[in-house]
Structure formats: structure tokens, C-alpha cells
N, C-alpha and C positions, 0 to 999 in steps of 0.2 A: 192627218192627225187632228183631234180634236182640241179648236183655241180654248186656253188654259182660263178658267174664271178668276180676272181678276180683283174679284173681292176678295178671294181667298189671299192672297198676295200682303194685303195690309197685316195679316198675322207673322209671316216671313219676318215682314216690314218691321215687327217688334225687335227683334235681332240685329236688323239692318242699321235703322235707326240709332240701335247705342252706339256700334261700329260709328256711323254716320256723327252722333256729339267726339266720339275722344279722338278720330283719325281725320274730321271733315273730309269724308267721304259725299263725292270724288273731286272735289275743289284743291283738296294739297294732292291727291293722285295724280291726276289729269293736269293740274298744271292752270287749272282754272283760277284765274284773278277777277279784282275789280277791274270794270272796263269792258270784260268777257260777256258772252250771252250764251246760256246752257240751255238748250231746246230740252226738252222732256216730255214725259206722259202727264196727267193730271196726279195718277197716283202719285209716282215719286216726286213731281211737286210738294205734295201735302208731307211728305216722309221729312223731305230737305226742309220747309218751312216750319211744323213742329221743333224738329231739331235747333233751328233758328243759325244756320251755317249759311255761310257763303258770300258776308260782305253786302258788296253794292253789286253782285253779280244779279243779270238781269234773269229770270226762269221764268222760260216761255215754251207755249206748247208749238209745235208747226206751224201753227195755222195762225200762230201768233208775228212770225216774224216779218218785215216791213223791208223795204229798201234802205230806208231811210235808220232802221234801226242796225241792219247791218253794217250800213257804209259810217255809222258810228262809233261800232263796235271794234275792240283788238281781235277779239277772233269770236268764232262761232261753237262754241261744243254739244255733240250728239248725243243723247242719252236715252234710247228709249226701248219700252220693254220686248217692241218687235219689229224687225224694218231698220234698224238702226242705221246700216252701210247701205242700204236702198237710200233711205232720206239724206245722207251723207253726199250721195251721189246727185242727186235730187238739187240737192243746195249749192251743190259745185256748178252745176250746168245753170243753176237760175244767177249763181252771183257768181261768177268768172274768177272777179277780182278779192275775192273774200277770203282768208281763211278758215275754212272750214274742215275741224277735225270729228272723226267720231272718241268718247272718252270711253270705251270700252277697247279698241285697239288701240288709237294713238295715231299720232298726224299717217302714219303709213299703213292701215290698215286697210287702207281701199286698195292697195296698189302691191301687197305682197299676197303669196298663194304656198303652198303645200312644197309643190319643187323647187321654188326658189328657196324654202328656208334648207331644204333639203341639199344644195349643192352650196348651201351659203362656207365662209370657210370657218365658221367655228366649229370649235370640235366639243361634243353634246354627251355629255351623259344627264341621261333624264333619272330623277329621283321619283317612285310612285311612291308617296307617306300615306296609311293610315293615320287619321285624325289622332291628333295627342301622340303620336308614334316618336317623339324626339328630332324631325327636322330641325329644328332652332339650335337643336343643343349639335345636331352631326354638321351644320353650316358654319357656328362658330371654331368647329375642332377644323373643318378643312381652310378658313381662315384664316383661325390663330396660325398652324403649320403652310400658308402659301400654299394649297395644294394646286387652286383654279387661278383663272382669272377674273371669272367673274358667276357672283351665284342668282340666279334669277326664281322668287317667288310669290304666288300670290298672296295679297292681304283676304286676312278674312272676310271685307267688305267686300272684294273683287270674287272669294270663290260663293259668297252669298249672293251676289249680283251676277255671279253667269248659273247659278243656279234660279234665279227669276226670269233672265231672259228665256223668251220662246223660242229664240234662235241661236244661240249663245255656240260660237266656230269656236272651240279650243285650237284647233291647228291654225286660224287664220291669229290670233293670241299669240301664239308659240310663235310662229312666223315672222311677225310683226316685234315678237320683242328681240328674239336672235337679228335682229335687219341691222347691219355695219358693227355686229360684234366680230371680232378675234380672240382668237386662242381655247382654252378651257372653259367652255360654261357647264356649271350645273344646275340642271331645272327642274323645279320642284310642281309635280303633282301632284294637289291632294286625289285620295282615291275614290271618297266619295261624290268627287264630285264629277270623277269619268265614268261612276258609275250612274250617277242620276243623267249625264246626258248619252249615254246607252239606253238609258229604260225609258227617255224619251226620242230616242231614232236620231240622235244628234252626235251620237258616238260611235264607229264601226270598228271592234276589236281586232279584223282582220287585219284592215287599211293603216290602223296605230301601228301591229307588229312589221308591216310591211314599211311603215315611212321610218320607223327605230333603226329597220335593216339597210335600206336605201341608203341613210344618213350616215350609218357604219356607228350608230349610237350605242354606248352602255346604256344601263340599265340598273337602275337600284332598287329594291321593293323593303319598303320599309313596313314593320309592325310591333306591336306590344302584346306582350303574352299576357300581361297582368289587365283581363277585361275590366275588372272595376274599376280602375284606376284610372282606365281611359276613357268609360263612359261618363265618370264621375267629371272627368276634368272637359270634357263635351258638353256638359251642360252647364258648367259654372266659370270655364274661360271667359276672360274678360269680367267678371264680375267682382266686386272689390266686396269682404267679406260675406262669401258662399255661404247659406245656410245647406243642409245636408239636404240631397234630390231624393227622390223614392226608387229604390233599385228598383221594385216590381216594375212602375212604369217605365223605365230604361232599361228593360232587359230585351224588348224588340229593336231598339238600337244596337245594341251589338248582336244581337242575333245578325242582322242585316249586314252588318261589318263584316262579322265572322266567315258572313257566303261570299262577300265581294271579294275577300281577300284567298279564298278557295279559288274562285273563277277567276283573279286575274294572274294569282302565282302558278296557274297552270300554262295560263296562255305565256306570261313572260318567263317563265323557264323552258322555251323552245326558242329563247333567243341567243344567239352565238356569244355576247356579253353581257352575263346576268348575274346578281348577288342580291343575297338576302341579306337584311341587319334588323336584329331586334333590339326595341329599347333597352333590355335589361342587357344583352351583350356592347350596348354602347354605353351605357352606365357604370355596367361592371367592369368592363376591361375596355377602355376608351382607347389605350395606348394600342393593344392588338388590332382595333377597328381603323384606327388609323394606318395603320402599316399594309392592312389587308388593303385599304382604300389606296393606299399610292402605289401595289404590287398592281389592283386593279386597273389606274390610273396609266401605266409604263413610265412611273415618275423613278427618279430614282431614289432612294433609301433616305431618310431624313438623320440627319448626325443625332439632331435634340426634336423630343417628339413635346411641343403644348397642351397642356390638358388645361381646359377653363371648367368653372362649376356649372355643372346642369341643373342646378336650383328650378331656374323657370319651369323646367318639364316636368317638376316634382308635384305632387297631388300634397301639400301642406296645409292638412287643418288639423284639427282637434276631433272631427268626426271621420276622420280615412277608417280606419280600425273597424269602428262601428257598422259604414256602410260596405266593408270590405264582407265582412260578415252576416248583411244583408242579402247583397249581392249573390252569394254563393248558397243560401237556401233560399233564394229566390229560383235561381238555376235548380236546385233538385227538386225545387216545386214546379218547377214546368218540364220537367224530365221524368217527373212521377218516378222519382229513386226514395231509394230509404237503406239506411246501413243493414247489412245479415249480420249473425254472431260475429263474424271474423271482423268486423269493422266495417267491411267495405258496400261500395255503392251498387246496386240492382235496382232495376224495375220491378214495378208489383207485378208482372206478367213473373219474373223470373221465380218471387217471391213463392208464387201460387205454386210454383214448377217443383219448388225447391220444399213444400209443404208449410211455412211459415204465414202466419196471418198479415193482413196488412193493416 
């Protein structure tokens, strides 16, 4: 595979970066304090210091670290954009006595693998979400009603940051966070981002439906019918008063969504425990998604079912309406449609067929 140019990387980095001011990213993830020393790349150095995060935490590159700076230090954290669990390793055999974690998996990341998380004894249903698809609002409902025991998902910083990485193990991740759980987890993937480590050889869809089956895992696939709404809120999450995006330009984003979400609800509906849920069927009938979830679950029947408000997953401005309308003759501008007498939608090819001008 050809190494990734990382100049391009500081544009990502735009994104990263805000994540990195309102979440201090990875210093409140990781666990990073004062006292700590975060090894890193140069890039994400300059990411972390623009942002101006991280205390009196020392960031150093490799080649930066000392004896002397270690045997000072409360721990050591790994950060880096390729090699991360090599240098981890690296560090452990130079300094015995050191703690030394990578912040990408967590103190056990060197030391869990695929079949352990597989015969670990929690019992897994894995959630794949399309972006904007309503996770936030389906974790609070299995929540509020006790469905789990425990829900496990990535921050936006973490699936933007294993989207940087060059080597970026989702299963040595999954692994690493199931490590001394019991009982009910549910685990949230987003789906774009098993799809970008697919398209870079870092994802094998065989080997996923095979470790789901192994594990005796459900399986959820989450999506939203209503595409503007999810590109719209794709580009302006996180942003505190959205100006309106240009549909034309976001209309190759869900294009992309729209294939990923072909190709992987084909592969995971050959799984022995498999469901679908759409935003608008968890919005609209919350109560039903619930019931279908603990039927799913072998929970038993809930006396009182909690419904909380799915405010957050809502697309609320003063410009939805507009760009919704945008959106949707942007689509029949890139489908070369146009209405016939009866209303409805055709290609100019049909047009020509049908005698009508275009």
C-alpha cells in the first residue's frame, strides 16, 4: 500500500482540531494528565498545540524521549499516525519499568487479539450506524428502559482519528474495550468508518461476519431514509449556529453512504442475528423499537416502556426546509430526470422514447 501523504492530513486536521478544543481530545479520553508525556508525530503535535489543550502534559516526538524524562514521568502515552503498538512495544523493552500505554487502544491494547475478545464472556450485540442515523437517541432509549449493561461508542475524535491512522485495527479497539466486561454490551459502529478502512485494506468483510458469528453476536444496522437531513447534519454537527451547506456539493457524500449501506446490509443480512432500524421508525414509533429491541435481546417484556426526546438527532434550523428542497433537485439534476405530463419522474433517454422534448 502506498504511504498516505501526510500533508494532506492537516485538512482532516480542520475537523480534528475542533473535536480536539470542546472534547480535549485525547488528554480527557485517554486519561492523560499533568505529569504524563504523550509521544506523538510532528503533525499532531502542531494539531494539539494550536488548539492550546493538554496542561503541563509534556508532547514529544520518539526520538524525543530520555531516560531521565521517563523515569519522571507518571506514564508515557502513544500517539502516532503509523507504528503506534510497534513503538508501544519499543518502549516497553527500552523502559521495563515504565508505564507505557498506547492512547489509541488503552493500557491493554498490546496484549488483547481477535479470539480472546471473541470467547471473552460478554454477550455483544454490535450496532453498525450510518452517520446522523439516530445512535444517541437508540442508546439513551435502551438506557432509560435497562435494556444492557453496558453501551460502548466511539467519540467523534476517536472515529476521525482511526480514520488518520495508516494502521488503524478496529478489532484490536473492539477487543481491547470488551477486555473484563460482563453481561450485555452494545457496540456502536459507525459505518463509514468500516468502510474507509475496507477501501484502505484495513477491513476484511469476510473475517467481520465471521468473528460476529464466532462470538454468537447480534447485529443492528442502523440508517435514515430522509438523505438531506443526514448530510445536512454531517456537515454542521458539532458546529454552534450552522450556516446552510450547498447540497450540490454534498450530494457525493451520500451518494457514497447510500453504496456503503447497499454493501454492507447485504453482507450482514446473512447473519443468523440481524435487524434493521431506521431513524424515522425510531422517532416515529420509539415504543415499537423498543419492544422489537428486548424481543431481539431474549429480555423479557418491559411492564413501563421510557421514551426520552430525540431533540439532539433532529436537523433544527430555519434553513432545513430550504436545503431539503435543494437537495432533492440537486438529485434529479444529477439523475438527468425531469417530470412527464402525469407528474412523474423520467430520464431524458425515456423522454426522447416517450416523444417529448427535453
Amino acid at each position: 500500500m502506498a504511504a498516505r501523504d501526510h500533508s494532506n492530513l492537516r485538512l482532516k486536521y480542520a475537523g480534528l482540531r475542533a473535536l480536539v478544543e470542546a472534547q480535549h481530545w485525547p488528554f480527557t479520553a485517554a486519561g492523560i494528565t499533568d505529569g504524563d508525556i504523550l509521544v506523538t508525530d510532528d503533525t499532531v503535535a502542531e494539531v494539539l498545540s494550536a488548539a492550546e489543550v493538554g496542561g503541563q502534559t509534556k508532547v514529544l516526538p520518539p526520538s524525543g524521549l530520555t531516560p531521565e524524562l521517563v523515569a519522571a514521568a507518571g506514564r508515557v502515552f502513544v500517539l502516532l499516525l503509523n507504528g503506534e503498538l510497534a513503538c508501544v512495544r519499543r518502549l516497553k523493552q527500552r523502559f521495563p519499568e515504565a508505564a507505557i500505554v498506547s492512547a489509541t487502544y488503552g493500557e491493554h491494547g498490546c496484549n488483547v487479539d481477535l479470539a480472546s475478545a471473541a470467547a471473552m464472556g460478554a454477550e455483544v450485540t454490535a450496532v453498525v450506524s450510518s452517520p446522523c442515523s439516530g445512535f444517541g437517541y437508540l442508546q439513551d432509549l435502551i438506557e432509560a428502559n435497562g435494556m444492557v449493561d453496558t453501551v460502548i461508542s466511539m467519540s467523534g475524535a476517536d472515529i476521525l482519528w482511526a480514520k488518520c491512522q495508516q494502521d488503524f485495527n478496529l478489532a484490536r479497539w473492539v477487543a481491547a474495550k470488551l477486555q473484563g466486561l460482563q453481561g450485555h454490551v452494545v457496540l456502536d459502529l459507525e459505518l463509514t468508518l468500516i468502510d474507509h478502512l475496507r477501501e484502505q485494506g484495513l477491513f476484511l468483510q469476510g473475517k467481520f461476519k465471521f468473528l460476529l458469528v464466532a462470538a454468537d453476536a447480534r447485529l443492528i444496522f442502523m440508517t435514515r431514509r430522509n438523505r438531506a437531513d443526514q448530510i445536512a447534519l454531517i456537515q454542521t454537527r458539532g458546529i454552534n449556529d450552522p450556516v446552510e451547506p450547498d447540497a450540490e456539493t454534498l450530494l457525493p457524500v451520500a451518494l457514497e453512504i447510500i453504496a456503503a449501506e447497499a454493501r454492507y446490509e447485504k453482507l450482514f443480512g446473512m447473519l443468523p442475528y440481524f435487524r434493521t432500524v431506521t431513524y424515522e421508525e425510531l422517532t416515529g414509533n420509539p415504543i415499537d423499537v423498543v419492544k422489537m429491541l428486548t424481543a431481539f435481546f431474549e429480555r423479557p417484556s418491559l411492564r413501563k416502556i421510557s421514551v426520552t426526546n430525540p431533540a439532539t438527532e433532529m436537523l433544527d434550523v430555519v434553513w432545513r426546509d430550504s436545503f431539503r428542497v435543494k437537495y432533492k433537485a440537486a438529485v434529479v439534476e444529477f439523475l438527468a430526470l425531469s417530470k412527464n405530463e402525469l407528474g412523474s419522474y423520467q430520464t431524458k433517454t425515456e423522454q426522447r422514447q416517450s416523444g417529448q422534448r427535453d
